[in-house]
C-alpha positions in Angstrom: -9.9 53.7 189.5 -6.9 51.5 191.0 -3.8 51.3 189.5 -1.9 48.1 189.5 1.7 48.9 191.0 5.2 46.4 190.6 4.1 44.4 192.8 0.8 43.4 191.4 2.4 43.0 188.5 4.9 40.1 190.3 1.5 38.3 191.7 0.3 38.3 188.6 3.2 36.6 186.6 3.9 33.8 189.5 -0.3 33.2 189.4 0.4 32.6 185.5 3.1 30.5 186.1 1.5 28.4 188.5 -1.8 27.9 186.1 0.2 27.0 183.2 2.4 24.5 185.1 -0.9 23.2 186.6 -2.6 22.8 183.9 -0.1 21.1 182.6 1.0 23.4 179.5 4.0 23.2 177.5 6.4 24.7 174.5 4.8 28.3 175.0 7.6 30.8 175.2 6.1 32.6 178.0 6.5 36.2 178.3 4.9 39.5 180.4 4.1 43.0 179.9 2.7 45.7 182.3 0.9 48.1 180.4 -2.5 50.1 180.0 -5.0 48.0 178.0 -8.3 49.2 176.3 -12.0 48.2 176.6 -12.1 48.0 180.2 -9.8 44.9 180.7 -7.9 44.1 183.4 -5.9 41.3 181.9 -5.1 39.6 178.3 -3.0 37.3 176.8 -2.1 37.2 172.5 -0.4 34.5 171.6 1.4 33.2 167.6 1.2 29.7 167.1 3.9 29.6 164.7 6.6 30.6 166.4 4.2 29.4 170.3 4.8 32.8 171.9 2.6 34.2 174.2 2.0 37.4 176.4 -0.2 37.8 178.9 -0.5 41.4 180.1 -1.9 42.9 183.0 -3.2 46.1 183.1 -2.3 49.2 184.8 -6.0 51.0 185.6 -8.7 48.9 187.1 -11.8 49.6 187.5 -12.1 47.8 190.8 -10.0 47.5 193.6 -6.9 45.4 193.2 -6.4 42.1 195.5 -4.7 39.0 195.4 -7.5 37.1 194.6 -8.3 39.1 191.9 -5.0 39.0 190.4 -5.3 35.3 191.0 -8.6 34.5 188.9 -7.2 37.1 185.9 -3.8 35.1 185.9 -6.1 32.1 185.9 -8.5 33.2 183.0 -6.0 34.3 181.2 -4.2 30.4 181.4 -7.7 29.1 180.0 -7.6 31.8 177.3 -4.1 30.1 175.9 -5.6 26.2 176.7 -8.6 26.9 173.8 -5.8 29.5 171.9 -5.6 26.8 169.3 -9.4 26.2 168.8 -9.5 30.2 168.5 -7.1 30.6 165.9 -8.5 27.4 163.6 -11.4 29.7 163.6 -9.7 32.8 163.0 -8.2 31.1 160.2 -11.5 29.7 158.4 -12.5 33.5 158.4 -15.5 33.2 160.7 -16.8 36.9 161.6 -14.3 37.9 164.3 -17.3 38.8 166.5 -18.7 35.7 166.8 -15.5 33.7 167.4 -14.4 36.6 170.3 -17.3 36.2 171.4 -17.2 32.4 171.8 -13.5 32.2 173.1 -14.6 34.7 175.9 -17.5 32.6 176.8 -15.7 29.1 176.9 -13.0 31.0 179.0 -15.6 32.2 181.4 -17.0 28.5 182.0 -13.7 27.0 182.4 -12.4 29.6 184.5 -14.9 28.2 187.3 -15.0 24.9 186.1 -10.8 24.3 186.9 
């Protein structure tokens, strides 16, 4: 088990910044945390379209050993994770079983993560 230090935590947030400026987002108020996250994650991101605030989080225990390039595709996943945000909550909001639309966010995130 690795723990992310202050550091990590600093690649992380300038990999996030870079993605979303690549990818050429806009009018997210951006902001970080540094905390321990559940389910075997090593990254997230939660985001509210009303008010277009978004967090992405980096977690403290890994399960794998923690290197730049790692924090690199997480910061990157997480960018393509906000890009489909607004197709995930237009689902969320038809009440589709919450299952099947994590389940399709986390797929489509996975492809574009190594498609971009």
């Amino acid at each position: 088990m690795s723990r992310t230090t202050k550091k990590h935590f600093k690649i992380f947030k300038g990999f996030v910044k870079h993605y979303y400026k690549k990818y050429r987002l806009s009018g997210w108020h951006i902001y970080f945390s540094h905390v321990k996250i559940s389910g075997g994650h090593h990254a997230n991101m939660w985001g509210d379209m009303e008010t277009k605030a978004v967090t992405f989080r980096l977690g403290k225990k890994w399960s794998t050993k923690i290197t730049k390039e790692k924090l690199r595709k997480a910061a990157k996943h997480e960018v393509v994770h906000l890009i489909i945000w607004p197709l995930f909550c237009g689902g969320w909001n038809r009440f589709i079983r919450e299952k099947e639309l994590l389940a399709l966010d986390e797929t489509t995130a996975q492809h574009l993560s190594e498609l971009l």
